[in-house]
C-alpha positions in Angstrom: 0.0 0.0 0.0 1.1 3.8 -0.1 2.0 5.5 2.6 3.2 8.8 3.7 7.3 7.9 5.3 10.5 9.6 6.4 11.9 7.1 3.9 15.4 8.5 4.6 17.4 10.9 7.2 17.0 14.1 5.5 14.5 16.9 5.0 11.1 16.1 3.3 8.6 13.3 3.1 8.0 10.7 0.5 5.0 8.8 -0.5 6.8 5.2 -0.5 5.4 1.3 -1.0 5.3 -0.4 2.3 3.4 -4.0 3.3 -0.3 -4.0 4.7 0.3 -3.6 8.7 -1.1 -7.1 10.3 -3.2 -7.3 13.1 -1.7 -8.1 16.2 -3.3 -9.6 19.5 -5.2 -6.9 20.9 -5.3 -4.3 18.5 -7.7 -3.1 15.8 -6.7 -2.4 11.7 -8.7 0.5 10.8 -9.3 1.8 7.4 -8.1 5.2 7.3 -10.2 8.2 6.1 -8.5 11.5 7.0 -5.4 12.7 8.7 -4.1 15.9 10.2 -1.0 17.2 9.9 0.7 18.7 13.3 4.0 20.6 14.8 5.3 17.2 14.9 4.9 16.0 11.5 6.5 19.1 11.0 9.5 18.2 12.7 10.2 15.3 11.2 9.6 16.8 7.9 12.2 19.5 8.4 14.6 16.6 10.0 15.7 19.2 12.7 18.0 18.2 15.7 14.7 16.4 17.6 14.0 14.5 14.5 17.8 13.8 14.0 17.6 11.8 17.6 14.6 10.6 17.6 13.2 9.4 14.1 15.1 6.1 12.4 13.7 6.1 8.8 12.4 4.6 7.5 9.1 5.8 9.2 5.1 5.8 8.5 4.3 9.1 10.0 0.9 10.7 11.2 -0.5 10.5 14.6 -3.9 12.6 14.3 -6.2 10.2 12.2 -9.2 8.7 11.5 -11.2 5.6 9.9 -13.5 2.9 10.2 -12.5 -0.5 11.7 -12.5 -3.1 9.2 -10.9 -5.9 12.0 -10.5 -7.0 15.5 -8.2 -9.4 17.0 -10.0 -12.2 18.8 -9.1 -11.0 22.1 -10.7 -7.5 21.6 -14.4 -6.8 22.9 -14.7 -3.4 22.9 -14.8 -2.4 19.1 -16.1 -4.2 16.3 -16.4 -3.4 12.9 -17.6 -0.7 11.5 -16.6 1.5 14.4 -15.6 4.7 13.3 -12.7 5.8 15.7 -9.8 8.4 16.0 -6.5 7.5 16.8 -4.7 8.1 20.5 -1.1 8.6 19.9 0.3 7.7 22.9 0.7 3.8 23.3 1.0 3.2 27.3 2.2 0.4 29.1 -0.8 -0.2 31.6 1.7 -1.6 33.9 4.2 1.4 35.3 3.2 3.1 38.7 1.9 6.1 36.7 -0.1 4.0 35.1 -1.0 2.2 37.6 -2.3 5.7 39.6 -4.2 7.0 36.5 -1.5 8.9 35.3 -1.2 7.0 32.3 -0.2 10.7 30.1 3.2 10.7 31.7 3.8 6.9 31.2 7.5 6.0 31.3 7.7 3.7 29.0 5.2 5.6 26.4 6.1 5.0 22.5 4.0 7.3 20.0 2.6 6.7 16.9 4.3 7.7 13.5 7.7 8.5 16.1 8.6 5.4 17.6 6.7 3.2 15.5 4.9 3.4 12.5 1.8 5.6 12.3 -1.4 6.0 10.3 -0.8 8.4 7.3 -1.4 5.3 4.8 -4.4 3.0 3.3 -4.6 1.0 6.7 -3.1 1.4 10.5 -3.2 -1.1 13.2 -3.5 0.6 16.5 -3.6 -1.1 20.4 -8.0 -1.5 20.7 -7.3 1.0 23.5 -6.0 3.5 21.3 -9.2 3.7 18.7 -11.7 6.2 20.4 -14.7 5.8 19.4 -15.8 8.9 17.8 -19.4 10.1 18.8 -21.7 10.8 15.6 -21.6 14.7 16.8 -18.5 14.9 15.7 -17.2 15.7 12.1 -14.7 13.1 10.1 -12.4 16.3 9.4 -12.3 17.3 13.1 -12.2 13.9 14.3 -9.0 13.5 12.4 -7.5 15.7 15.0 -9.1 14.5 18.4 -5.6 13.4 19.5 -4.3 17.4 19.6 -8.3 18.5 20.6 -7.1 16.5 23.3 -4.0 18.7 24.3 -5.9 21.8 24.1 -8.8 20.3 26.6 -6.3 19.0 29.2 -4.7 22.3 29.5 -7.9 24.4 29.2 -9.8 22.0 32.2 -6.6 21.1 34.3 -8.9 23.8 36.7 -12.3 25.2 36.7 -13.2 27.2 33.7 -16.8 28.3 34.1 -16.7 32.2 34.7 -13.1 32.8 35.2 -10.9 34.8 32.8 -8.9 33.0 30.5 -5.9 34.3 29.3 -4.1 32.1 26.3 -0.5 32.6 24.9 -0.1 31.6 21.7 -3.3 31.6 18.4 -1.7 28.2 17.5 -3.8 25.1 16.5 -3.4 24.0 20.2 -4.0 27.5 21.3 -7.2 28.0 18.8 -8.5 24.8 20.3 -8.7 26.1 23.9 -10.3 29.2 22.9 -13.5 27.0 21.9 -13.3 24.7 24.8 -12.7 28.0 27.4 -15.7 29.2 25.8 -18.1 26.2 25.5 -17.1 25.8 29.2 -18.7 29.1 29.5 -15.0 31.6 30.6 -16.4 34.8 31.3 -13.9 36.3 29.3 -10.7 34.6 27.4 -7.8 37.0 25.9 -5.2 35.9 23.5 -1.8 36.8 22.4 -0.8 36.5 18.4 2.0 38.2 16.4 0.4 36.2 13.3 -2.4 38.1 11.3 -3.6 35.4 9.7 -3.9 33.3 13.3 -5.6 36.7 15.0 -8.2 36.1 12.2 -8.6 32.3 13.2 -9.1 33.5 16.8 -11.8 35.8 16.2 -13.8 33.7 14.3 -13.4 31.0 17.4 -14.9 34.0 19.4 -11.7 34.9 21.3 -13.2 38.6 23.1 -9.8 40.2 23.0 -6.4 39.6 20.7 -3.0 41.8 21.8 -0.6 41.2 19.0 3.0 41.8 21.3 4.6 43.3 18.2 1.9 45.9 17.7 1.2 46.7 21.3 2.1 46.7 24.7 0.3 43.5 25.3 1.6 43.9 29.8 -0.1 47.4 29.8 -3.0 46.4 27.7 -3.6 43.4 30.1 -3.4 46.1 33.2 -6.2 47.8 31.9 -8.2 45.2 30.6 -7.8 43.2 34.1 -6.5 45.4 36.7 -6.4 42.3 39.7 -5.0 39.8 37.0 -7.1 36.7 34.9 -8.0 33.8 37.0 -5.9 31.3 34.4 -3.0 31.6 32.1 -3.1 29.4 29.0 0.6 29.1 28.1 0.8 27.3 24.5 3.0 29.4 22.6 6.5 28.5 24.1 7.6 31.8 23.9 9.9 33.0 27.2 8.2 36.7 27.1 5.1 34.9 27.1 5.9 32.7 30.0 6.8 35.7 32.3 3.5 38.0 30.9 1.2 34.6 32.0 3.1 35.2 35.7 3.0 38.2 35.9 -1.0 38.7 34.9 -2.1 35.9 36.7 -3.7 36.8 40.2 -2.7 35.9 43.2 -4.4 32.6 43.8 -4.8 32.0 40.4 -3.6 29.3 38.1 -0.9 29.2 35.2 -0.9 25.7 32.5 1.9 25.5 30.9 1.6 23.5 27.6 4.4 25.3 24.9 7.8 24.1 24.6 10.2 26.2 25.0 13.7 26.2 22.6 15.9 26.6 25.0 15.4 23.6 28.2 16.2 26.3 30.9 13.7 30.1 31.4 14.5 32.9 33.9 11.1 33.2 35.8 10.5 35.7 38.8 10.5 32.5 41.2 9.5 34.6 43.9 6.5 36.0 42.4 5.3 32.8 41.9 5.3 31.9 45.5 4.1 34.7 47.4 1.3 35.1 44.6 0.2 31.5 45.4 0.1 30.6 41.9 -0.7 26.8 41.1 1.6 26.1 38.1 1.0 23.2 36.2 3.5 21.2 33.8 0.8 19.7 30.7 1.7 17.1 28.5 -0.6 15.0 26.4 -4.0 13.8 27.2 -5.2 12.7 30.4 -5.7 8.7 29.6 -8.9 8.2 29.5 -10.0 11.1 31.2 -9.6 13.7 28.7 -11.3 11.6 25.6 -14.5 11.6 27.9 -14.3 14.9 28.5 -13.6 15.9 24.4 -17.2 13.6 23.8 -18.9 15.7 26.3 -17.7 19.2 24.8 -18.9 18.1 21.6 -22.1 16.5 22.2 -23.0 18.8 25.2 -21.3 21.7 25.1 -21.8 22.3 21.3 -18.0 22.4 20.7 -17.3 23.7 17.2 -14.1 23.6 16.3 -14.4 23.6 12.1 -13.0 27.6 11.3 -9.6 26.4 13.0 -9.6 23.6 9.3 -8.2 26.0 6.7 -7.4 23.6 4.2 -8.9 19.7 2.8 -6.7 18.6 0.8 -5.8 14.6 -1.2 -2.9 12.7 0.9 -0.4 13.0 -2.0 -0.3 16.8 -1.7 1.4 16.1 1.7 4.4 18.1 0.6 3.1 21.6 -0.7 0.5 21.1 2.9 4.5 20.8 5.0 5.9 24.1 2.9 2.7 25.8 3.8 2.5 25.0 7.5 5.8 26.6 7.8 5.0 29.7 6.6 2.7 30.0 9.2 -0.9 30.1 6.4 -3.2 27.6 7.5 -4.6 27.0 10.6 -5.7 22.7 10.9 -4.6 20.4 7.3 -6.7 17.4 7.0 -5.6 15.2 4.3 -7.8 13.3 2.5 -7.4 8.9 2.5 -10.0 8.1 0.7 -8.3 7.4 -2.4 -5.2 5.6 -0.7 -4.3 2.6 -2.8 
């Protein structure tokens, strides 16, 4: 079958031949149907210093994905086919002591779909039965493509209560974008962003964002004064960005909480330490989705909350256009990529 690979250690993707994946005791093949293309994909496609270390081509990439089961191994009896599910990335032991406390989304011994083994941009995937959520009818095929990074935007966004606090989020990214609509179905009684990108500012207003401070346009720590005096309840940190890391501290109130979610380039940050403590800030380290806790959650948001997600999907596009959808995720025009499997041989 075809297959979207890092056939080779250098920049770029190919669309390369590889065998059918077989099923496997306890797992599921799925037929996939769409796929969305993230910050990782876009790693691997540059083949920067993380990819370099990480990635041994050659690699089925894609983690966000989508389809229809078409088999089950015999010892599975929670999917059958015809199940329409989206793929979780993260592949857990089940067996660790964070797993073993419910803390399966900092599993030690966690290997990741289309990283560590191969993933589901291709015809067919096998997946672990655990890792094929089932998909509520609520939800459309292009946004349930992308449930696994829905997924990072909803742990950070409900890692504390939501409902009438002020939200403040750093960073109009996909993640970023995606937290403006949870904040909002959770019913924040106000939620303020940070952009530099025009194109990402326009993404957040149509997700409803009340209030957009573009740091290279405007004083975003003075506008923030005004606009909230005391400080927002909750910082949103998903850009990764060091000035934005001290601006969440520093207009967080006393009491209040700060997520942190964006990775930063450099693995240490000067942070006022001190104002941290003697505000009373709860800061929180985020990383993945809570297993299985957030999943439940993202079904609720959607077929309760009325989560619409579908103005953060700029672009629909066939799977062998994979290449032009990389060049135009780096220059920073398009919000969410689905690509299209239909027509995967």
């Amino acid at each position: 079958m075809k297959a979207i690979a890092k056939a080779r250690p250098a920049p770029g993707v190919e669309l390369i031949d590889v065998p059918e994946p077989m099923l496997k005791p306890g797992h599921v093949k799925i037929r996939v149907e769409k796929g969305s293309v993230c910050g990782t994909d876009l790693h691997i496609f540059s083949w920067d210093h993380w990819a370099q270390g990480r990635i041994h081509p050659p690699r089925v990439i894609g983690h966000e994905f989508c389809g229809t089961v078409v088999e089950v191994a015999e010892d599975v009896s929670t999917h059958k086919v015809g199940d329409f599910v989206a793929s979780e990335s993260h592949i857990v032991c089940g067996h660790c002591k964070q797993c073993l406390n419910g803390q399966g989304h900092v599993c030690v011994n966690t290997v990741i779909l289309g990283v560590d083994v191969d993933g589901g941009f291709g015809k067919y995937a096998v997946l672990p039965a655990q890792n094929a959520r089932l998909v509520p009818s609520a939800v459309p095929r292009k946004i349930a493509s992308m449930l696994d990074a829905v997924g990072n935007g909803v742990h950070t966004a409900l890692a504390g209560p939501v409902e009438g606090r002020t939200i403040l989020i750093t960073g109009m990214g996909p993640i970023g974008l995606f937290a403006v609509g949870v904040c909002k179905a959770m019913g924040a009684s106000k939620v303020y962003g940070t952009e530099v990108s025009p194109f990402r500012i326009g993404l957040a207003e149509q997700m409803g964002v009340d209030v957009v401070l573009n740091p290279t346009k405007v004083d975003a720590a003075a506008e923030l004064s005004k606009l909230e005096p005391l400080g927002v309840d909750v910082s949103l940190e998903m850009s990764g960005h060091p000035s934005a890391l001290t601006l969440s501290i520093d207009h967080t109130r006393p009491g209040g909480r700060v997520s942190l979610l964006g990775v930063y380039p450099e693995n240490s940050e000067a942070v006022d330490i001190n104002k941290v403590i003697f505000k009373g800030l709860d800061v929180q380290g985020i990383v993945g989705r809570r297993l299985w806790e957030t999943w439940d959650q993202m079904s609720s948001l959607f077929t309760e909350r009325g989560l619409d997600l579908t103005p953060i999907v700029t672009h629909e596009v066939p799977y062998t256009e994979v290449s032009p959808t990389m060049e135009m995720l780096l220059q920073g025009q398009a919000g969410k990529i689905v690509l299209d499997f239909a027509d995967a041989e």
